[in-house]
N, C-alpha and C positions, 0 to 999 in steps of 0.2 A: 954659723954652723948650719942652719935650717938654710939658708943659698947653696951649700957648698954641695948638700944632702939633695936638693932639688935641682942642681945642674946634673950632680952623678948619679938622678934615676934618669933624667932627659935623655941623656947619653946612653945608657944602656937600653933604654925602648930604642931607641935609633937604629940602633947596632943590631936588636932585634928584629926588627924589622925589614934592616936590609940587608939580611941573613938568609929568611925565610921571603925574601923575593930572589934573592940569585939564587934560589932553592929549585919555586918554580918557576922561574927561567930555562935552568937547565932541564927539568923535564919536559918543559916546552919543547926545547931544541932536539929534546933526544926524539919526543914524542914525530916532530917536524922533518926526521931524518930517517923516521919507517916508511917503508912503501907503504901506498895508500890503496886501500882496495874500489875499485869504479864498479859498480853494479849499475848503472846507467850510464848512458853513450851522451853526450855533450850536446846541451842544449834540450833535454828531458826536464819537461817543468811539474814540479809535485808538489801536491797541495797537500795537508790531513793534519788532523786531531779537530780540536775543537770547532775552531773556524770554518773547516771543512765541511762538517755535519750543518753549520748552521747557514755556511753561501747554501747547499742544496736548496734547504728548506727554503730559503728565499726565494729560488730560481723556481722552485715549484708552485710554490704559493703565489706568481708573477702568472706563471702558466693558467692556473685556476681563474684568476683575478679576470684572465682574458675571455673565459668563456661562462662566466659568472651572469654576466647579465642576459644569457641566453634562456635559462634556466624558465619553463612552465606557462602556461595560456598568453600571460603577458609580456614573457618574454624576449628580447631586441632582437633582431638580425644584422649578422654580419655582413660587411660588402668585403670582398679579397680581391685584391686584384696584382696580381703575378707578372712573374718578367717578360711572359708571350704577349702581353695584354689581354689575355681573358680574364672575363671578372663573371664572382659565384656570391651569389646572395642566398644565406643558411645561417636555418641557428640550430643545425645538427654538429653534436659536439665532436663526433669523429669525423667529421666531416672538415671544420675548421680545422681541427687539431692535426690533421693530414697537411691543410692548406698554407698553414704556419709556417712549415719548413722551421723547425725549432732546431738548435744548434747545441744546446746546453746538453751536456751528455747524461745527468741524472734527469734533467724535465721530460729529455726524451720518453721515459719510463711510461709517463702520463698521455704520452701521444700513444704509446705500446698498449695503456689497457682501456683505452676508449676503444683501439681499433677490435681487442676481443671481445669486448662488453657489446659493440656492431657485431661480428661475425659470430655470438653465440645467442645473444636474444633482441637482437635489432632496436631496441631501444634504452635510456637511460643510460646515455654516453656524456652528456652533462654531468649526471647525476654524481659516475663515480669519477670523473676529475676532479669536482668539487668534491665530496667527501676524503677523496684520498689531500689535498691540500687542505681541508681543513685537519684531518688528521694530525699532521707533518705542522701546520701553525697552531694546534696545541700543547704539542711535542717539543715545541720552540724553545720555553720558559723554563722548562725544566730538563734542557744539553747546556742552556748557561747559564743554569746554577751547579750543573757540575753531575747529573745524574748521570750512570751510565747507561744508554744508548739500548742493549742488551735488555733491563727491567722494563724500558718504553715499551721495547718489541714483545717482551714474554707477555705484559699485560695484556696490549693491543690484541694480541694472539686470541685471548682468554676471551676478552669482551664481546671479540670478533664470533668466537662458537656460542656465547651465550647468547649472542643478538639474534646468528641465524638458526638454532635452535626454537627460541621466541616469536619467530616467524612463521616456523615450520606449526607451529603449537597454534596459531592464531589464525593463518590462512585458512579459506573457506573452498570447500570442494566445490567442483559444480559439475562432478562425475554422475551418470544414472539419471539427468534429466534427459526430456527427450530432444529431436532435433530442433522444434522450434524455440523450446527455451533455451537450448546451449544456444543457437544462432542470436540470439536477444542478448545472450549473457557476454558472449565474443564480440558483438557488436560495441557492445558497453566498453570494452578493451580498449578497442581499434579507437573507439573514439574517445578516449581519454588519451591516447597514444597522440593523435591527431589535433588535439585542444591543443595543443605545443605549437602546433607548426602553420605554414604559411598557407593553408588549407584549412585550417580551423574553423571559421565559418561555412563551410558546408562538410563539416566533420560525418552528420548522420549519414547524407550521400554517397560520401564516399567512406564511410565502415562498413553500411548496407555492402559496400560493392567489392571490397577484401575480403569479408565473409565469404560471398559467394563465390569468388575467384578460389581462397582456399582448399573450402568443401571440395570442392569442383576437380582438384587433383588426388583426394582421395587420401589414401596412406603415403603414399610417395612425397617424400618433403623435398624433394629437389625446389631449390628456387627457379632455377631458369623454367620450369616448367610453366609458372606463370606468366607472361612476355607483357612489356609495356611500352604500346610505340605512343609517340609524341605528335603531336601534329598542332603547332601553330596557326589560332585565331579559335575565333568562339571565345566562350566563357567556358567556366569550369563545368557548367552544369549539362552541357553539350558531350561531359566523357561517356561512355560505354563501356561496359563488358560484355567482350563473346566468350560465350561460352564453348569455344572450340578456339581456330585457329586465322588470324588477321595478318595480312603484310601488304606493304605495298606492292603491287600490279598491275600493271591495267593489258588487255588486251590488244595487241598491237599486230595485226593480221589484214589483209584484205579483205572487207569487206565486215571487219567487227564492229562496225555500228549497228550490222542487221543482225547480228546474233542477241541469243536471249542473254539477259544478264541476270537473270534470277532461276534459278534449280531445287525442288522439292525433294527431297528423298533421293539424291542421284548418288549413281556410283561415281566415285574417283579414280581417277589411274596413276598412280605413281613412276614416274619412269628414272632409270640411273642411265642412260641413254638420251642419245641426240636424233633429232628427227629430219636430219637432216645429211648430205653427204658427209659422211666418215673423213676428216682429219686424221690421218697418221702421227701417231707420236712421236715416231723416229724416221728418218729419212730412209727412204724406201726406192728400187731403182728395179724397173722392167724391164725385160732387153728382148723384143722381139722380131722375129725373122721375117713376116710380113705384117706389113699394113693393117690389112682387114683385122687383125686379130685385135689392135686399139681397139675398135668399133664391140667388141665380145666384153672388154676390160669394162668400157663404160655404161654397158649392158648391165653388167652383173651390179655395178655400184647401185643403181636405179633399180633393180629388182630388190635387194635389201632394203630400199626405204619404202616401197611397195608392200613388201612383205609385213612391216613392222604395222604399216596405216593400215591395213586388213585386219591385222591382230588388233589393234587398237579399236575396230569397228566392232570387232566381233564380240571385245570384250562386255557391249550394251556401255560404255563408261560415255557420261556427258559431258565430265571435266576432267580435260590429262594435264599433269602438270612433269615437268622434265625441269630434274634436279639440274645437270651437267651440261655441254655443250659436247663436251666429247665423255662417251662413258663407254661399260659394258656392255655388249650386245644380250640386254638382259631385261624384264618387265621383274619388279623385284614384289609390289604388293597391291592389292585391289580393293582399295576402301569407300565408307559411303559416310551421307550424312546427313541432317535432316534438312538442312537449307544453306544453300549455295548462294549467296550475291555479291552482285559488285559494286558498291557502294561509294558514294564522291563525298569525300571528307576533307573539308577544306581546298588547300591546293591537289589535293591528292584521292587518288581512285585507288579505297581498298578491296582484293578478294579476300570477303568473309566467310567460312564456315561454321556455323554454330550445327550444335548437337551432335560431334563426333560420338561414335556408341562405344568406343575400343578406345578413345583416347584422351588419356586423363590430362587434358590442359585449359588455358583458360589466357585469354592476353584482354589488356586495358588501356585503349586506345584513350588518350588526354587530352584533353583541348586546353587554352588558356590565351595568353596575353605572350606576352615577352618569353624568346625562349630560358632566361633564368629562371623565371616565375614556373614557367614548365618544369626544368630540370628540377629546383627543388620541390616544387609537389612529385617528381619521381622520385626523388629521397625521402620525401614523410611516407608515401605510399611502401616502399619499401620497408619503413620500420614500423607500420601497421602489419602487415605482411607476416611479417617475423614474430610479433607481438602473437596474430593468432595462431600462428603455428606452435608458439610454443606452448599457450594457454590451452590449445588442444592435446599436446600431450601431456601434458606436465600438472593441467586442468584442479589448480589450485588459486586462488585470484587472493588479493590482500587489498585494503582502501590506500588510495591514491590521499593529493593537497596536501602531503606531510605528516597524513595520519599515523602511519605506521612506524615513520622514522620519529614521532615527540611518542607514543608508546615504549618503543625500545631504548628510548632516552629513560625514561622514565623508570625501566623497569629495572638497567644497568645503574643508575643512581641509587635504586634502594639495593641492589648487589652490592654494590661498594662498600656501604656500610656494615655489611658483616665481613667484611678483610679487615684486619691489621695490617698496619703498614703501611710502606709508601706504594704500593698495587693501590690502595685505596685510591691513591690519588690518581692513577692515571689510567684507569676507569672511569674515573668521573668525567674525566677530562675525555676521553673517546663517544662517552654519553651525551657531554657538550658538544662536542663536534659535530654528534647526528642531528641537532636540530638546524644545521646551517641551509637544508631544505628546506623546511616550512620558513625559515628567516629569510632565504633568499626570492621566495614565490613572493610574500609581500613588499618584500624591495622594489622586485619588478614589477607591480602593479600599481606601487606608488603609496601602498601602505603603511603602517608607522609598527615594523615588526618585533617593538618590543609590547606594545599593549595588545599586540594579537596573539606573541609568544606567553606572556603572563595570561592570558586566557584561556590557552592550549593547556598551561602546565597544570593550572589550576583543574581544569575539567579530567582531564586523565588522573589527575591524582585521588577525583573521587571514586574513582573506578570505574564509572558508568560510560566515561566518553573513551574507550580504545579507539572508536570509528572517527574522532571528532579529526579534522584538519582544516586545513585555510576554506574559507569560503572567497575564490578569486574574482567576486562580482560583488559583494558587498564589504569587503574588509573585516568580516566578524570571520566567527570561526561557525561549522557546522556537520551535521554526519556527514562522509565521504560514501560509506556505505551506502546509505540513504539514499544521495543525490548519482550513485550511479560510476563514481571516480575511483574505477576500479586499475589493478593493473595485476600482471600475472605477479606472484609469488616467487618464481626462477627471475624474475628482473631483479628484486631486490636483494635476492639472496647473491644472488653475480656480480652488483654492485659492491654490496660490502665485501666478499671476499677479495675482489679485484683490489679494491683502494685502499684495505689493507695489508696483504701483499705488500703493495706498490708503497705503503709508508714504511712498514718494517724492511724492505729493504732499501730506500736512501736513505734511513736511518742506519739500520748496518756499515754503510760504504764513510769509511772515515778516511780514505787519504784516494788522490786521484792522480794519476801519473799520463800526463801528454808528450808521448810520443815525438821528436821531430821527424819532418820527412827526409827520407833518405835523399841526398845528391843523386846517386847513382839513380834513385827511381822516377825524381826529379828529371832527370835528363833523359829516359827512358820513355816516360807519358809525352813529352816534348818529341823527341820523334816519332812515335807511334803516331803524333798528331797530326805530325808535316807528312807522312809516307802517304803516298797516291794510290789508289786502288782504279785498275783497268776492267772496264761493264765488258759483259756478254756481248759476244759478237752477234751479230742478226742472222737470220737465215730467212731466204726468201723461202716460196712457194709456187708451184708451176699452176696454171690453169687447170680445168676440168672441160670435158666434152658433156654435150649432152645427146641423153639416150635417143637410141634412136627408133622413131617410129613405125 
């Protein structure tokens, strides 16, 4: 009876079973036999949800990794060497991150705010790649455990106003001094700016010498207005600053080896004009009934260059210089200055003028070794530049060596603990993040950054060390203040908005949709590439008579 009981339940699960599959079966089929909606075109590759959020974070944190060890006094230089075959030796971060040609469409982000953290205060372009990946890798552990994305970013947000508020609160004026202490106190900048870079060693030299270039343009922040030519051989200590205007020229005249090459107090001539017979710009045609009358034409052309060399006598000017080859028949300004020379600077003969009185500029002729070694001393020199420019307006300074950044760790740690919540946590975890500067300066130095980071923490937490940071000659820790390792305030404040930003949004971006390329445009850049293009035809020119005597 119990067999006969347990074959006829067997049976009826069976039958149930294969009931409730030709069940759905047929919704299958019915489901298989609607049209299908295409909202992408064939071959459109899409990524998103979780996974998605966490390749970013890798592809970012890959990017950082790369310019990690560039970071502070001791830190590496890059070699790049590109498909032209030119090669750039930097450990300027928007500088690499340019040179990278990065391909990842979220790391991109990171190339994006180096390049505005250069183009708004010219230094700590390291700074905020690293902070933004370290951001984005402690943001890691908690998308796969399941957090959403959204509370990362609200906190991040939050930590972000309190840190640069804490900034704002801690930074040190250095408004209402007079001009030699601000010149001391920008100097201090420049060459903390410059402790980084492949110039380091003669950092006072040349901060003394960005000071003054500066000053020297006055209120007018235009960059170009400072000019920096380069000139291969010598040592670095061989650069100069005029304090006016330098280019290369040398006198190329009959008889210019007997002329003076040095001028006191002389006037200048300006000319938009040639001083020489008039080129026509457009083809011109004379049709004369006699002869003699050429002889009038060639006359008149020679009396205009006559006329111009009298004016030019008359005007007392020692030095004329002619913009054009062909201009205006026009003398457009008549300037002076206090010393005029021509000076042989390596291969090359420049005309200097220093002490222009009307013109606010300044150029910094470089001498060095190898033209890389040039080229990036023209990129530290640049982001000294910037650094004082912006210390002059902005004229708030904070301590450098990781100071500032283990303070505002510090100060977001005891924040946290008055949240509730999982904010708590990742707050803490944006606080951990900021110490990845003071941890990265002893990496690159060669020091052991957890007993220098348990040093930091400890001292700031008695309250008395805000100034204390890396000491990058002895391995201990010590005032930043103190020793002079200062940086403007708008740097840091730039950085962390930047690299926050930049993590609350590849946080945001959960699915990623790649495009195929079109056939048709495919076949289009293909011929645009074969089509031939025909140059300008040439056009002679006829001779000239000379005047006649």
């Amino acid at each position: 009876m119990a067999a006969m009981l347990v074959r006829h339940l067997s049976f009826s699960w069976f039958v149930g079973v294969l009931r409730l599959t030709i069940k759905y079966l047929d919704l299958l089929v019915r489901w298989l036999q609607q049209p299908q909606i295409i909202l992408l075109k064939e071959g459109t590759d899409t990524s998103q949800g979780k996974a998605q959020v966490v390749s970013n974070i890798n592809a970012c944190t890959a990017v950082a990794d790369a310019v990690r060890t560039t970071l502070g006094p001791r830190g590496m230089d890059k070699l790049i060497h590109d498909e032209k075959g030119s090669t750039t030796i930097s450990n300027d971060g928007a500088t690499i991150m340019k040179l990278l040609d990065i391909v990842h469409p979220a790391a991109k982000i990171l190339v994006d705010i180096a390049k505005s953290q250069d183009s708004e205060v010219g230094d700590g372009t390291t700074t905020v790649v690293l902070l933004a990946g370290e951001f984005l890798k402690e943001a890691k552990p908690f998308i796969e455990d399941g957090v959403h994305p959204q509370n990362l970013i609200r906190s991040y947000r939050t930590a972000s106003f309190l840190a640069i508020n804490k900034i704002k609160e801690t930074a040190v004026s250095i408004e209402g001094k007079s001009l030699e202490e601000k010149k001391s106190l920008l100097a201090k900048c420049a060459a903390t700016t410059l402790s980084s870079k492949l110039i380091g060693g003669e950092k006072e030299f040349f901060a003394s010498m960005v000071v003054d270039a500066v000053l020297a343009i006055g209120n007018d922040d235009r960059l170009n207005l400072i000019g920096i030519k380069k000139v291969p051989g010598g040592n670095m200590r061989d650069s100069f600053l005029v304090n006016g205007v330098a280019f290369k020229k040398t006198f190329s005249y009959a008889g210019f080896e007997q002329q003076p090459k040095k001028f006191l107090n002389s006037k200048i001539l300006l000319l938009n004009i040639e001083l020489e017979l008039k080129s026509e710009k457009e083809n011109a045609e004379i049709r004369l009934s006699d002869p003699l009358q050429y002889q009038s034409i060639v006359d008149a052309e020679w009396n205009i260059i006559y006329d111009k060399l009298d004016k030019c006598v008359k005007s007392g000017a020692k030095i004329v210089l002619s913009r054009l080859a062909i201009g205006d028949l026009a003398t457009q300004v008549l300037g002076s200055c206090e010393v005029f020379e021509e000076r042989q600077v390596g291969n090359e003969r420049f005309n200097i003028f220093n002490g222009c009185p009307s013109g606010q500029t300044a150029t910094i002729v470089l001498r060095g070794g190898a033209d890389q070694f040039i080229d990036e001393a023209e990129r530290s020199l640049h982001d000294a530049i910037m650094i004082v420019r912006r210390a002059l307006k902005n004229s708030t300074i904070v301590p450098g060596g990781g100071a500032i950044d283990m303070e505002l760790s510090r100060y977001l740690r005891l924040h946290a603990r008055t949240i509730a919540g999982k904010s708590q946590l990742f707050i803490n975890s944006y606080a951990k993040a900021l110490e990845v500067i003071p941890r990265q300066l002893c990496d690159n130095a060669g020091f052991d950054p957890t007993d220098v980071l348990n040093k930091l923490r400890q001292k700031h937490a008695s309250g008395e060390g805000a100034n204390f940071g890396v000491e990058i000659n002895t391995g201990g820790i010590a005032d930043s203040f103190a020793n002079f390792v200062w940086e403007p305030a708008v740097v840091k404040i730039n950085a962390i908005n930047a690299a926050t930003e930049a993590a609350c949004l590849i946080l945001s971006v959960d699915e990623t949709v790649k495009n195929p390329k079109s056939e048709s445009a495919q076949g289009e850049a293909a011929a645009n590439a074969m089509a031939g293009r025909g140059g300008p035809a040439f056009r002679g020119r006829g001779g000239r008579g000379m005047r006649r005597r």
